[in-house]
C-alpha positions as CSV (number, residue, x, y, z in Angstrom):
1,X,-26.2,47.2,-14.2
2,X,-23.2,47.8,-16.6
3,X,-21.7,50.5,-14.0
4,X,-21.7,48.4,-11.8
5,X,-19.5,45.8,-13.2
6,X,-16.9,48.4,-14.0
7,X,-16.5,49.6,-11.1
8,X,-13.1,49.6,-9.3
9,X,-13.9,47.9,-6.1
10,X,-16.1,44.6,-7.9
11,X,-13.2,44.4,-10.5
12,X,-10.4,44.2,-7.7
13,X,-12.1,41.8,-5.9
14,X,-13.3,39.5,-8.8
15,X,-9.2,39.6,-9.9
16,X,-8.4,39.0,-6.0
17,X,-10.8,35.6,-6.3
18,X,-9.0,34.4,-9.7
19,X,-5.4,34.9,-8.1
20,X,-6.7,33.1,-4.6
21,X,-8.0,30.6,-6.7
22,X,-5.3,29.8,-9.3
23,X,-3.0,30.1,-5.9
24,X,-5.3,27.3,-4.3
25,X,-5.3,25.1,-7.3
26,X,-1.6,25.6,-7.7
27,X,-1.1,24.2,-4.0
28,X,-3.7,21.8,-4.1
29,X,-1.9,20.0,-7.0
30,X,1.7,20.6,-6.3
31,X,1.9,17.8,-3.9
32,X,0.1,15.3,-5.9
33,X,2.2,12.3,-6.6
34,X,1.6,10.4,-10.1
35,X,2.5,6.7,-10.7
36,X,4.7,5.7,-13.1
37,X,3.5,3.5,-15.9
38,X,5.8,0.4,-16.9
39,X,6.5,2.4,-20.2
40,X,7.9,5.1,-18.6
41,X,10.0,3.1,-16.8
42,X,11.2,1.0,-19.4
43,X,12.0,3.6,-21.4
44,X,14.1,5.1,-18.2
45,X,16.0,1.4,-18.0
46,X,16.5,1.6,-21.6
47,X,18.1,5.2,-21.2
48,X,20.1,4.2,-18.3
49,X,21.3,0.9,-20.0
50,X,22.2,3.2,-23.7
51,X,24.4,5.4,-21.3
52,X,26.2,2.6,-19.5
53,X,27.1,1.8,-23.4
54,X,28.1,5.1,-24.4
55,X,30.5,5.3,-21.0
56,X,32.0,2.0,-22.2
57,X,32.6,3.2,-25.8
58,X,33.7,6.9,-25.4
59,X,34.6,6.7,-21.5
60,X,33.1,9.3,-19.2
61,X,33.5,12.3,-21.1
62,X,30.4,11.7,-23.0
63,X,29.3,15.4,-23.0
64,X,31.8,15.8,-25.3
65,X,31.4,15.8,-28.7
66,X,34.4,16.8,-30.2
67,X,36.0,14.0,-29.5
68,X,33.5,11.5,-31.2
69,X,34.6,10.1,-34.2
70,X,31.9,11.1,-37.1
């Protein structure tokens, strides 16, 4: 029984079935679509509103940091 899990041919094709399936699964959920909770976007409005601010204060180069006082 034990030679017969080792050999080449059941070991290729029990590694083909995991690839296929992880492959399945992979395009099965790629697609799905998740709903946003009210936290999430809260948190986005809250983000979007705190770099409104920092465009007012330091003007659009904001990426900059050099030029922040400290």
């Amino acid at each position: 029984m034990i030679e017969w899990l080792f050999n080449p041919w059941v070991i290729i094709i029990v590694v083909l079935a995991v690839v296929i399936g992880n492959i399945a699964a992979l395009k099965y959920t790629a697609n799905m679509k998740f709903q946003q909770s009210d936290k999430v976007n809260s948190r986005k409005n809250q983000l979007d509103r705190l770099n409104e601010l920092d465009k007012q204060k330091y003007g659009d180069n904001s990426n900059d940091e050099h030029d922040r006082p400290k």
